[in-house]
N, C-alpha and C positions, 0 to 999 in steps of 0.2 A: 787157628781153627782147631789144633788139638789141645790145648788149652780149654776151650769151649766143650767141649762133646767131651773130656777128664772132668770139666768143674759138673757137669748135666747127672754123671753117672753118676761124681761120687755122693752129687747131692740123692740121688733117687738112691743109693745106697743109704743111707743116713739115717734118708727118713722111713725107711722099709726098718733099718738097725732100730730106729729109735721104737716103732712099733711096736717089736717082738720082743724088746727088753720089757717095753713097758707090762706088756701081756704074762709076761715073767715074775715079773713084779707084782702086781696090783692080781695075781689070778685069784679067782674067787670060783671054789666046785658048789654047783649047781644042789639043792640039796631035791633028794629023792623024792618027797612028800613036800605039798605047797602048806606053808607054816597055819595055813587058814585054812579049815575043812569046813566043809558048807557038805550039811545029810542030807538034806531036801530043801529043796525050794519051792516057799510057797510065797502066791502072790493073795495080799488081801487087798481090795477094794473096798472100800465104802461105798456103797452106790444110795443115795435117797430114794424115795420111792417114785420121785419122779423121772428118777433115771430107769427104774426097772418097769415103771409101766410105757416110757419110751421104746424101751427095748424089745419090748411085748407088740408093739406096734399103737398101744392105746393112745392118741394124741389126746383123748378129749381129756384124759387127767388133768394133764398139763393146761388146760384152757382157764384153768382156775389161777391161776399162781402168774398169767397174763395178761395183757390188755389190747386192743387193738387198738390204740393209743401209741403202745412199743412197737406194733408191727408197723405202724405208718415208719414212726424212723427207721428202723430195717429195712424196709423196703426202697428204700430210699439206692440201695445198691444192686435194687430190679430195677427201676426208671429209669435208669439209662438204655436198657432194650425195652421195657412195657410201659402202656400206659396202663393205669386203673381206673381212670374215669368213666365215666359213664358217656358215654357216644365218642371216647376216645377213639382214634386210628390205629392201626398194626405199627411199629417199629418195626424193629432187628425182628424181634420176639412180638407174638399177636397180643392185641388187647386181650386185659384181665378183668375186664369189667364182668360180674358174673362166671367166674371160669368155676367155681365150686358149686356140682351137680351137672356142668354141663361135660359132653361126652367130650372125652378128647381129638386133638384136629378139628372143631368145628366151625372155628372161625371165618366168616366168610373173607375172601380177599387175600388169603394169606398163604402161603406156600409152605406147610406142614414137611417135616423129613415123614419117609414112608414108612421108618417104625413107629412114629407119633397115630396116624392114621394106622397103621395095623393096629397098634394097642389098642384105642376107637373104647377103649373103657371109660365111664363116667370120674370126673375128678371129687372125690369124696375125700373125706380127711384124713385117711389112712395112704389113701392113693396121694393124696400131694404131700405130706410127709413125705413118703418115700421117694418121692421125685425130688422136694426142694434136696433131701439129704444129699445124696448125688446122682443128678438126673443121668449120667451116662450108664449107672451102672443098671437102673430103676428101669429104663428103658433104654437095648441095647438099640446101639445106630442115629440117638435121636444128635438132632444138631444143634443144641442146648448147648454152649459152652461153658457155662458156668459151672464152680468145680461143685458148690453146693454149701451149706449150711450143716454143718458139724453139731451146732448147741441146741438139744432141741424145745428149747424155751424159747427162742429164737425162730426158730419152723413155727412154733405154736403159736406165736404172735403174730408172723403173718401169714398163717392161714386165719387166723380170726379178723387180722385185717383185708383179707380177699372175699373172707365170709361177710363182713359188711357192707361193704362193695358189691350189692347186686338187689338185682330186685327181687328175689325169693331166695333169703339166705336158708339154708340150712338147719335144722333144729340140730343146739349144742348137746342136747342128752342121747 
């Protein structure tokens, strides 16, 4: 047993020796100033102009450089809560048939969160922009779980795909 608990220690001596030689050894001081000085940092962007009239809130730019054609396949990752048909039924999420122009929460049959219904603002192109972008932030409380659409050529595809889907779409100018 002493044998045991001599070979234990003198290995944890060893390797504790072996550390502080090496530290001895190999020491390298720190130098004062980092060898790379950086005076200012500046960040440039390229932004297109369709990104800065995005940002402005203007979708209808964007409606040029789209198609509702592109928004039918995007939208493809709203179908599995909405329909867009025309006399479709409510899913998860209410029918979208017509939803741009019409007021928010108005779907009959469906079970609206009650900051959907407080919002009770009309869905215009600026308003579902801002909602597909991320609807939790657009409207606080709503039970929308979708995180939302980031590109917004993307939002602007299908909003022109929800604009054609209804019986009194919206004039694009």
């Amino acid at each position: 047993m002493n044998k045991i608990i001599v070979s234990i220690i003198l290995t944890v001596m060893l390797v504790i020796g072996i550390n502080k030689i090496t530290d001895i050894v190999y020491f390298v001081e720190k130098p004062d100033q980092s060898a790379y000085q950086i005076e200012s940092v500046v960040s440039s962007k390229s932004t297109t102009e369709a990104e800065t009239t995005s940002e402005t809130g203007n979708i209808i730019a964007l409606f040029a450089s789209v198609s509702a054609g592109d928004g039918e396949k995007i939208f493809k990752k709203c179908a599995a809560c909405h329909s867009i048909a025309q006399g479709g039924g409510n899913k998860i999420g209410p029918a979208l048939w017509g939803v741009l122009g019409r007021k928010a929460g108005a779907v009959a049959n469906y079970k609206y969160s009650k900051a959907i219904i407080a919002h009770g603002k009309p869905w215009s192109f600026e308003e579902m922009d801002g909602f597909l972008k991320k609807p939790k932030d657009w409207i606080k409380g709503t039970k929308m779980s979708f995180a939302g659409l980031k590109n917004e050529k993307e939002r602007a595809a299908i909003i022109l795909y929800m604009n054609q889907n209804t019986d009194n779409p919206l004039p694009l100018n």
